[in-house]
N, C-alpha and C positions, 0 to 999 in steps of 0.2 A: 857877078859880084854879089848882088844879094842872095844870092844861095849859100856864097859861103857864111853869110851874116846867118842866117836859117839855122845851116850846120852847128854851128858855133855855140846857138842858143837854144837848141830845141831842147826840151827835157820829156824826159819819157816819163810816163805815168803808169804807174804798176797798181793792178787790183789788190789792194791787202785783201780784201773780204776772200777772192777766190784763191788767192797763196795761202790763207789762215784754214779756210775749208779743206784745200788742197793738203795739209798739215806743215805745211812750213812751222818752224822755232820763231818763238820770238824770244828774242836775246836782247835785255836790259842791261845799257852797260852801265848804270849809273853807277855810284858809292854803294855798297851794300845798305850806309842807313837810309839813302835815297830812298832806298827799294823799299826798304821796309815799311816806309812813310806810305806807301803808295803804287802800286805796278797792275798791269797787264796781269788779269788771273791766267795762270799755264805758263807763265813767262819763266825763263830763266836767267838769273843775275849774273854776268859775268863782269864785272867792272873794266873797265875803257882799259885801263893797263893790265891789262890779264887775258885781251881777246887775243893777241898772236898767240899763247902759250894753248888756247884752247881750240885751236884750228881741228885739230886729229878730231875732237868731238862733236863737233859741229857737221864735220865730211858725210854724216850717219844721217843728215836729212835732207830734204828735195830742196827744202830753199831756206834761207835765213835771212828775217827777217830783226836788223837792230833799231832800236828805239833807245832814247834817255828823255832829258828835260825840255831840250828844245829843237833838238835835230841834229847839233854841231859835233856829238860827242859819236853819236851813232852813225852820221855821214865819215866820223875817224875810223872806224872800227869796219866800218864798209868798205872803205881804203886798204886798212890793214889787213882786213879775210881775202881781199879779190890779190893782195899783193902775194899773199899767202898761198895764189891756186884756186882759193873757192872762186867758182863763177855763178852761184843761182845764189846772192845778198842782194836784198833792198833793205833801202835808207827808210823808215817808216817814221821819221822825224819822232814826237815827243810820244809818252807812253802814253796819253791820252788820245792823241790821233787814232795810233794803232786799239787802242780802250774799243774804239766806237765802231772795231769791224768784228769785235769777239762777242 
């Protein structure tokens, strides 16, 4: 019975530093003025309602890597790439988190 309690709540923990090195994308889904205000140098903006339309371009790297404000918008967009087929996206919560592996 506690295993399935385990199952349930384990969360996997993924290296940004070695995805970043490795050359993963990082995809900022914020507002474009978000972006402006502030991003992930190399990063690229695709805003939250624009990431399903941009799957085909994303396919062209080893892993992708979404970031926004505070993790909720890029945990969406992680949702909607993996719904989409991509299988190597991690959730890199806020574009500060991911900031501190570049």
């Amino acid at each position: 019975m506690l295993s399935i309690f385990k199952n349930l709540f384990k969360s996997t923990t993924v290296d940004l530093a070695q995805l970043i090195k490795d050359g993963a994308v990082i995809v900022d889904v914020r507002s474009k003025s978000e972006f402006a205000s502030g991003h992930v140098k190399g990063s690229i903006n695709i805003p939250l309602e624009q990431v399903g339309a941009n799957v085909d371009k994303l396919k062209a790297y080893n892993h992708v890597i979404t970031c926004c404000r505070s993790g909720n918008r890029s945990g969406m967009a992680k949702r909607t790439l993996e719904s989409k087929g991509l299988k190597n996206v991690s959730n890199g919560g806020s574009w500060q988190n991911v900031n501190q592996y570049k």
